[in-house]
DRENTORKOL-3810 file (N, C-alpha, C; in nm, 4 decimals):
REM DRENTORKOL-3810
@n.u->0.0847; n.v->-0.1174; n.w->0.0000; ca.u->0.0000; ca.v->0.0000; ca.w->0.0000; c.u->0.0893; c.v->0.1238; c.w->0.0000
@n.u->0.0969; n.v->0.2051; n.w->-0.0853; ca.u->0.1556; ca.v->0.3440; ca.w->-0.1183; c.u->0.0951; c.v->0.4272; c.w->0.0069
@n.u->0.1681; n.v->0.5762; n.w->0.0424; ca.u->0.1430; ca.v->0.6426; ca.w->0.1435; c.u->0.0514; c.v->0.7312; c.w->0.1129
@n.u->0.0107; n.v->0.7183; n.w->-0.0303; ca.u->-0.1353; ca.v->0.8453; ca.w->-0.0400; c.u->-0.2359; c.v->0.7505; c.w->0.0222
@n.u->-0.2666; n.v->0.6571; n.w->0.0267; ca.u->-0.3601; ca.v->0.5725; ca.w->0.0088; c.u->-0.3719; c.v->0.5149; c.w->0.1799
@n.u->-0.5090; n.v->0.5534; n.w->0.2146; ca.u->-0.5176; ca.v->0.5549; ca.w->0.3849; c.u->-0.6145; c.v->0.3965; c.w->0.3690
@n.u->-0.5928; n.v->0.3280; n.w->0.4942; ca.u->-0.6538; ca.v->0.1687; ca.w->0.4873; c.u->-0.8171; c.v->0.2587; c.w->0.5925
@n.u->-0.9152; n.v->0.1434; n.w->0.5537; ca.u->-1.0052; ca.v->0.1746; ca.w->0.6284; c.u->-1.0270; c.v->0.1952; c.w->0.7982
@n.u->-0.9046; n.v->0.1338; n.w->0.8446; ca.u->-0.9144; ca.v->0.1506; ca.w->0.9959; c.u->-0.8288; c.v->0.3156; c.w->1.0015
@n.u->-0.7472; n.v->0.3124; n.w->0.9376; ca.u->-0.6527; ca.v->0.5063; ca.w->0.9320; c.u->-0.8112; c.v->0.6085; c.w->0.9007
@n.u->-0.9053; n.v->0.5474; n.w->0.8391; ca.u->-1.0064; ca.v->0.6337; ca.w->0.8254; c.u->-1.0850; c.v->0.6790; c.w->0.9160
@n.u->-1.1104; n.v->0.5508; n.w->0.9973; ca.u->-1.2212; ca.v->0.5133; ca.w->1.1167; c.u->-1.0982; c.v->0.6072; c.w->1.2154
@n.u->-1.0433; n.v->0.5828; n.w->1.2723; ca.u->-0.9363; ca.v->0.6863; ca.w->1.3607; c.u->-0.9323; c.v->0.8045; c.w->1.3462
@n.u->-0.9128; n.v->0.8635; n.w->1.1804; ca.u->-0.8926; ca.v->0.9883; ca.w->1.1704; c.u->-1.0082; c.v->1.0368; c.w->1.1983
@n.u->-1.1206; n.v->0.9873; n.w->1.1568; ca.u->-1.2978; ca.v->1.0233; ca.w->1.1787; c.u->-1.3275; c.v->1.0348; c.w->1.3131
@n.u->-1.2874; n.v->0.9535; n.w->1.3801; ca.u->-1.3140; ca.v->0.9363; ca.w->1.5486; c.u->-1.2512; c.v->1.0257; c.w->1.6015
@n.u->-1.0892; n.v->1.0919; n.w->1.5715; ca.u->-1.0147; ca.v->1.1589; ca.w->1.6261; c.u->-1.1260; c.v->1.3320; c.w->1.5993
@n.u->-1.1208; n.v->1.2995; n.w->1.4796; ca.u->-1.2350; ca.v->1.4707; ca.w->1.4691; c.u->-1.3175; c.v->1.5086; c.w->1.4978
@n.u->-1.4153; n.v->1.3838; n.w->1.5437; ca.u->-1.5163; ca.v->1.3944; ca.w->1.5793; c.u->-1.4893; c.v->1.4433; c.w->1.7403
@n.u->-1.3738; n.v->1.3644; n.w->1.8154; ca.u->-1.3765; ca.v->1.4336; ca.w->1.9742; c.u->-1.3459; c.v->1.5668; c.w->1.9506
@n.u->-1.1940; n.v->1.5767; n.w->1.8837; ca.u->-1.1830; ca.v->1.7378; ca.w->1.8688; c.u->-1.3123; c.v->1.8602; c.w->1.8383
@n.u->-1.3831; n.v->1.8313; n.w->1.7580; ca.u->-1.4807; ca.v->1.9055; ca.w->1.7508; c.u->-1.5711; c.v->1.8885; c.w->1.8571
@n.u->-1.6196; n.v->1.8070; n.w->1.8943; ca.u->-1.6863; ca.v->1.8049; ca.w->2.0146; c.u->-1.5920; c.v->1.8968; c.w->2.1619
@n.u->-1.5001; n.v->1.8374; n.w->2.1585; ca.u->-1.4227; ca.v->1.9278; ca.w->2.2717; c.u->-1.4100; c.v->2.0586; c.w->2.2376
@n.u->-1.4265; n.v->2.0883; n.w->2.1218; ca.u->-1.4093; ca.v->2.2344; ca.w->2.1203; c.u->-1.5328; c.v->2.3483; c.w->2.1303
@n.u->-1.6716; n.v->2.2448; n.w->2.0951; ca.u->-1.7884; ca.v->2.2943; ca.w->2.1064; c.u->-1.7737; c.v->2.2997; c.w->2.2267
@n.u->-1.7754; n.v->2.1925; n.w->2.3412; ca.u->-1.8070; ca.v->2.2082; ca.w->2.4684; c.u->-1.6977; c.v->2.3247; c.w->2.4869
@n.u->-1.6282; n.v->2.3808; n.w->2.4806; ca.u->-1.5052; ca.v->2.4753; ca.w->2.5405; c.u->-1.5992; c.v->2.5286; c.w->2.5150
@n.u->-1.6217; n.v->2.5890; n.w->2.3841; ca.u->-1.7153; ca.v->2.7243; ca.w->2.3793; c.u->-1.8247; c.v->2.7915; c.w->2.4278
@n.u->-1.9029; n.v->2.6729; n.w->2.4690; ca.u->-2.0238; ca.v->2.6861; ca.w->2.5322; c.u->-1.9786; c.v->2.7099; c.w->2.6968
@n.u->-1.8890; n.v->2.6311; n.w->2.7299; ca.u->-1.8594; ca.v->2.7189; ca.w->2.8470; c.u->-1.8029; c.v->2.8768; c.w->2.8797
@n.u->-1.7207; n.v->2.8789; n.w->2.7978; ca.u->-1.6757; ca.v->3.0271; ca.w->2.7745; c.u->-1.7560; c.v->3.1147; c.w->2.7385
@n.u->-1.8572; n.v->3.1117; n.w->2.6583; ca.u->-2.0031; ca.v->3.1600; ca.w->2.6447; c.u->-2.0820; c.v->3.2029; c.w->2.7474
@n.u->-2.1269; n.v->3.0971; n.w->2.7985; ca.u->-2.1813; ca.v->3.0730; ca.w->2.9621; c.u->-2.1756; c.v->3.1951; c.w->3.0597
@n.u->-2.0063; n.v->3.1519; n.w->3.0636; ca.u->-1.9273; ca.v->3.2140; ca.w->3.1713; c.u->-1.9233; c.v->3.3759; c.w->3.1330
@n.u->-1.8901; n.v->3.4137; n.w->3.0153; ca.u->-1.9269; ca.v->3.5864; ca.w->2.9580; c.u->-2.0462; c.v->3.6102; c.w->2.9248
@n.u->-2.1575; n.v->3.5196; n.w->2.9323; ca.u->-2.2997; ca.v->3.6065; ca.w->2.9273; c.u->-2.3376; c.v->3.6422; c.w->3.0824
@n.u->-2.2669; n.v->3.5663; n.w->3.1698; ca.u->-2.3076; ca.v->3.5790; ca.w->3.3015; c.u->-2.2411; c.v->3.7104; c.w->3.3875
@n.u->-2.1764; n.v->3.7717; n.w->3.2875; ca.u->-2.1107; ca.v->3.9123; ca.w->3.3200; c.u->-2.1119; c.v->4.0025; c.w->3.2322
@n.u->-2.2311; n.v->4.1011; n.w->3.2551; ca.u->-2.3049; ca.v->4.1976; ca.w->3.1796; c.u->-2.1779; c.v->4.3002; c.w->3.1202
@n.u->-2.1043; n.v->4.3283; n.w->3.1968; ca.u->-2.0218; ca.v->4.3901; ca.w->3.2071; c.u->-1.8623; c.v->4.3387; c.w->3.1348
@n.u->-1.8456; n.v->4.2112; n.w->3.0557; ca.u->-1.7736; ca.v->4.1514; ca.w->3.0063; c.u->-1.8652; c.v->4.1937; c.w->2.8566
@n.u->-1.9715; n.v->4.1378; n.w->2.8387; ca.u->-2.0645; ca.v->4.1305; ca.w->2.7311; c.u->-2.0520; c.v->4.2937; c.w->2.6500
@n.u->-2.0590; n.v->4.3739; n.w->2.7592; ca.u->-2.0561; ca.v->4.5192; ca.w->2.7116; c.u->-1.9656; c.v->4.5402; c.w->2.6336
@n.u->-1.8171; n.v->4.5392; n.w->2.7238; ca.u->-1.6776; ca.v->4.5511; ca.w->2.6374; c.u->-1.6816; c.v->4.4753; c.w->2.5129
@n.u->-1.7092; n.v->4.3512; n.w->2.5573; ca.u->-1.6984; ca.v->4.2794; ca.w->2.4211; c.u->-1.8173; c.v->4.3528; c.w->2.2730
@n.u->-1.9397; n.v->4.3623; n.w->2.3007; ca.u->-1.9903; ca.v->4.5007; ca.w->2.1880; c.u->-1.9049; c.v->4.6148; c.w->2.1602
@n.u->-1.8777; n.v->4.6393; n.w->2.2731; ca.u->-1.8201; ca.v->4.7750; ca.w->2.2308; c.u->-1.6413; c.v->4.7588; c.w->2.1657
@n.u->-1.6064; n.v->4.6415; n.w->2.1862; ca.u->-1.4685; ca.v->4.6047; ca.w->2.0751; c.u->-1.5349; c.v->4.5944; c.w->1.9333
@n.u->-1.6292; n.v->4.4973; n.w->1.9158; ca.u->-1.6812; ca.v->4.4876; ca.w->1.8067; c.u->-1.7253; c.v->4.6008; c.w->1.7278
@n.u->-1.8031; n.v->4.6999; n.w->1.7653; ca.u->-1.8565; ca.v->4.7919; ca.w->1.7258; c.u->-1.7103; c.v->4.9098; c.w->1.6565
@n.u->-1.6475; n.v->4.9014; n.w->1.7989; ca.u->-1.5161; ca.v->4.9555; ca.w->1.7221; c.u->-1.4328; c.v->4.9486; c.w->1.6334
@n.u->-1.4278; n.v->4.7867; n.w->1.6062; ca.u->-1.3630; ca.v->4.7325; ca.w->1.4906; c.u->-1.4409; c.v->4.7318; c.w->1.3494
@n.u->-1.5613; n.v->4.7366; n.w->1.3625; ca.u->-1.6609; ca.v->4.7446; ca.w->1.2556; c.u->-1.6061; c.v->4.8732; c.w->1.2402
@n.u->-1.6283; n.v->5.0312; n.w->1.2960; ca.u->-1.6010; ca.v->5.1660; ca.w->1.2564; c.u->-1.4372; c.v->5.1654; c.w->1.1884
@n.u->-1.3599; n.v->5.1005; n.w->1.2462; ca.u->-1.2335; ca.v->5.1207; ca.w->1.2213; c.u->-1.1988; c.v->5.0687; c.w->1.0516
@n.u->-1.2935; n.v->4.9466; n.w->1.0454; ca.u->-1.2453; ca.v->4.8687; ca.w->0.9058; c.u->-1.3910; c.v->4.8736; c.w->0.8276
@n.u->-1.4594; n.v->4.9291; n.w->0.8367; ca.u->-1.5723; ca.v->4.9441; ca.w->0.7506; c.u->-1.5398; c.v->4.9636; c.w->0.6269
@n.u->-1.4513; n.v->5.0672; n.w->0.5339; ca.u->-1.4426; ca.v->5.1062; ca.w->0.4262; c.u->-1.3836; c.v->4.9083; c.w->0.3985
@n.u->-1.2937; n.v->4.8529; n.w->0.4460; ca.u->-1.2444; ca.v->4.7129; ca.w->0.3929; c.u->-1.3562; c.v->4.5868; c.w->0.4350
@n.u->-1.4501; n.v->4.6321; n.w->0.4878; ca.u->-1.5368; ca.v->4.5346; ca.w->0.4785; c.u->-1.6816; c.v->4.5826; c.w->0.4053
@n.u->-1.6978; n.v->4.6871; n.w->0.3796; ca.u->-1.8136; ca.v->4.7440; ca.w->0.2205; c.u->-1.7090; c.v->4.6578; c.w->0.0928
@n.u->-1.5668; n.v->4.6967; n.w->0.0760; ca.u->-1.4902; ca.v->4.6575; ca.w->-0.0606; c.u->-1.5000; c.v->4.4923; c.w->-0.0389
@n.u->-1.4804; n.v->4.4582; n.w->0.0997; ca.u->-1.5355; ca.v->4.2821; ca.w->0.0508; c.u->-1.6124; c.v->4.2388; c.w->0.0335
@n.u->-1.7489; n.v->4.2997; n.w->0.0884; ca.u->-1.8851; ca.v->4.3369; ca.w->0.0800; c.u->-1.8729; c.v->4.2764; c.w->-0.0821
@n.u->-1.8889; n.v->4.4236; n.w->-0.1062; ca.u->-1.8934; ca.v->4.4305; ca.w->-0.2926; c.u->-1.8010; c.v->4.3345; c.w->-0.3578
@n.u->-1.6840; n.v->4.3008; n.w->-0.3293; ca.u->-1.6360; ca.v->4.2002; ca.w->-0.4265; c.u->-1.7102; c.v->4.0754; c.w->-0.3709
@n.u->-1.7431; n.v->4.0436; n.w->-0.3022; ca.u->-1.8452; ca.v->3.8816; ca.w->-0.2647; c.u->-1.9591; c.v->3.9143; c.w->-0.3235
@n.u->-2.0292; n.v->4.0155; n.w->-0.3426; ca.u->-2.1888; ca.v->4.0179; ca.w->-0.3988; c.u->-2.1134; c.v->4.0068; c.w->-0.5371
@n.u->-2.0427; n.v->4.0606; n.w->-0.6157; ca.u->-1.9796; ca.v->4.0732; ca.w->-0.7748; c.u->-1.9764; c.v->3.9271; c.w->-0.7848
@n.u->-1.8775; n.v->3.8650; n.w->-0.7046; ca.u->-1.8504; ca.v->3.7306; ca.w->-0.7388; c.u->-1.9665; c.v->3.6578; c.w->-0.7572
@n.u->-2.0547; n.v->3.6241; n.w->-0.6364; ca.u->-2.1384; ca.v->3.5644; ca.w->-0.6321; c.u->-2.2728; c.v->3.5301; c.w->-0.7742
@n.u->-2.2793; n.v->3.7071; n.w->-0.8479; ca.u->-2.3413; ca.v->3.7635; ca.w->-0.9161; c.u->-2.3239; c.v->3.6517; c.w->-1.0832
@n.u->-2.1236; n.v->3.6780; n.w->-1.0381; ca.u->-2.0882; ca.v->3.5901; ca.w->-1.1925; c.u->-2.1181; c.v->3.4561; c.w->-1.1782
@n.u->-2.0945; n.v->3.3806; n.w->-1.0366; ca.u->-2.0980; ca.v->3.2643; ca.w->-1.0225; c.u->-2.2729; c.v->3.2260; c.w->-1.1048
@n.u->-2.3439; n.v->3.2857; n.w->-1.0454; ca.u->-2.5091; ca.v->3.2177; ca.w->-1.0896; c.u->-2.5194; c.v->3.2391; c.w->-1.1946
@n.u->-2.4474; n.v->3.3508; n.w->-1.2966; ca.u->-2.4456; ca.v->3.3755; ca.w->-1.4183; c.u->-2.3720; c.v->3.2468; c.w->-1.5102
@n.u->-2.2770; n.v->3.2168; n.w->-1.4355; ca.u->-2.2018; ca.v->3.0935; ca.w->-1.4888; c.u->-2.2464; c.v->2.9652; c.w->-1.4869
@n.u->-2.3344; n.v->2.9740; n.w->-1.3730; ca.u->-2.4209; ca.v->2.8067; ca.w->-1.3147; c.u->-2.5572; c.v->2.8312; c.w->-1.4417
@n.u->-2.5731; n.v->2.9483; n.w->-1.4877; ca.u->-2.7034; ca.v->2.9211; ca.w->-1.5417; c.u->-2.6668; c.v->2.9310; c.w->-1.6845
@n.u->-2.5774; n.v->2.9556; n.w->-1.7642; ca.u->-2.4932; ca.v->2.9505; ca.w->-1.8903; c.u->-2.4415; c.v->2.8367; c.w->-1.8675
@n.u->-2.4162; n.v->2.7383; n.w->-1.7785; ca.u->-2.3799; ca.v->2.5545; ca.w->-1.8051; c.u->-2.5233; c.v->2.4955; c.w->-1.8279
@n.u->-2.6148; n.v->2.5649; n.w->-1.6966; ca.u->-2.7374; ca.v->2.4746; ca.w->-1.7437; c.u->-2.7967; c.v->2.4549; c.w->-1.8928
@n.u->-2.8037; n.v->2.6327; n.w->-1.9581; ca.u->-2.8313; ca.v->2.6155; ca.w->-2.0397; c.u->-2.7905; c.v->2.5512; c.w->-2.1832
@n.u->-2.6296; n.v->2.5104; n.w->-2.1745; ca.u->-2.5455; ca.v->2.4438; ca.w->-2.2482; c.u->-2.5738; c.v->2.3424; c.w->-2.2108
@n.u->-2.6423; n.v->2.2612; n.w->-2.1067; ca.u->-2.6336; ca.v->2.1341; ca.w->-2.1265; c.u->-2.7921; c.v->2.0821; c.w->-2.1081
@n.u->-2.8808; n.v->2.1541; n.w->-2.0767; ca.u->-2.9947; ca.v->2.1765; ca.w->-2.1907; c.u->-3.0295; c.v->2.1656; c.w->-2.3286
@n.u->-2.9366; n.v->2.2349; n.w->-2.3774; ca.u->-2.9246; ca.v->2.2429; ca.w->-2.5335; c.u->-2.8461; c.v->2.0893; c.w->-2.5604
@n.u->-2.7787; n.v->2.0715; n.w->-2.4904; ca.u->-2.6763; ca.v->1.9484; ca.w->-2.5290; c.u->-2.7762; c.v->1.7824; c.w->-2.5411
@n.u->-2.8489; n.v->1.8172; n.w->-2.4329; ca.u->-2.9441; ca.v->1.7066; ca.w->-2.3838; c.u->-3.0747; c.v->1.7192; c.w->-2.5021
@n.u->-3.0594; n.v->1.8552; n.w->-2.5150; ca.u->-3.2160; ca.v->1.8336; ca.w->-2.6415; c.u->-3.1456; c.v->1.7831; c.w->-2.8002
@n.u->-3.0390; n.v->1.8434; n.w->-2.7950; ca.u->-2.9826; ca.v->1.7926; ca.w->-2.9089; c.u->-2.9568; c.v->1.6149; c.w->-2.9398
@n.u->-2.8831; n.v->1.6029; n.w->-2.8478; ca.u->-2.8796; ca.v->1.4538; ca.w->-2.7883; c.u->-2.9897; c.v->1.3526; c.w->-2.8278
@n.u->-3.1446; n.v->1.4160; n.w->-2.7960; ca.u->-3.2289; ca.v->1.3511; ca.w->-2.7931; c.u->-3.2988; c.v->1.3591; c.w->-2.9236
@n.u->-3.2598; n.v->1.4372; n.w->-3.0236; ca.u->-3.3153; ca.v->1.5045; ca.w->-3.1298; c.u->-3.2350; c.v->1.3947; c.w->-3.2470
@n.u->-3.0858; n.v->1.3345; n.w->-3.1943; ca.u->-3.0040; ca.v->1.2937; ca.w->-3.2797; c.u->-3.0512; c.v->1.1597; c.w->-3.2515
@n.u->-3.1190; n.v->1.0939; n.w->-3.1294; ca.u->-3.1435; ca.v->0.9762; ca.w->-3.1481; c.u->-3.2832; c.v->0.9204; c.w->-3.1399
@n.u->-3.3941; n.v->1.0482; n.w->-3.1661; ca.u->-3.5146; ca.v->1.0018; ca.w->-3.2647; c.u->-3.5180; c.v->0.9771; c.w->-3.4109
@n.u->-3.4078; n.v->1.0788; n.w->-3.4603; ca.u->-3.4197; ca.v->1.0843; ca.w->-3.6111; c.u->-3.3154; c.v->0.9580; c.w->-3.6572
@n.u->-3.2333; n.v->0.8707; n.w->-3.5361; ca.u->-3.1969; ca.v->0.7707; ca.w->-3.6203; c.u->-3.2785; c.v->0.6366; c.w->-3.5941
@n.u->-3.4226; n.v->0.6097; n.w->-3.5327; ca.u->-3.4801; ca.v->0.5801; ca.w->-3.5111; c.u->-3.5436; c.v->0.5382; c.w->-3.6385
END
């Protein structure tokens, strides 16, 4: 067996191993959560960092803003120019094997 190539028990391990990690890390969070909603006064600062960092980087998060809506814009433009190529491909397809019928 070559080293790209993982055996089914390297799978079952690596799967099991991620699955605790993620779980341990949810539970961290939810405690740390917990523990800063239960201090009004932690919760505050923490808005008011956020809020600050939003004012501070706003102009670079409108420009990512706009380049993610642009992108997004071409992407469906592109998903719907395949459909319609393979629409056409599929009617054609079906057009070539009535008439040899």
């Amino acid at each position: 067996m070559t080293a790209s190539h993982s055996t089914k028990g390297e799978l079952v391990v690596k799967g099991v191993a991620t699955t605790m990690a993620a779980a341990t890390i949810l539970e961290t969070g939810k405690g740390v959560m917990t523990t800063l909603a239960k201090h009004p006064l932690v919760m505050f600062g923490m808005g008011f960092v956020a809020g600050y960092l939003t004012h501070k980087y706003r102009k670079e998060i409108i420009v990512l803003t706009s380049k993610t809506a642009e992108q997004s814009k071409d992407f469906v433009l592109k998903q719907k120019e395949h459909l319609q190529d393979f629409l056409a491909e599929s009617l054609q397809d079906a057009e070539d094997t009535d008439t040899t019928k």
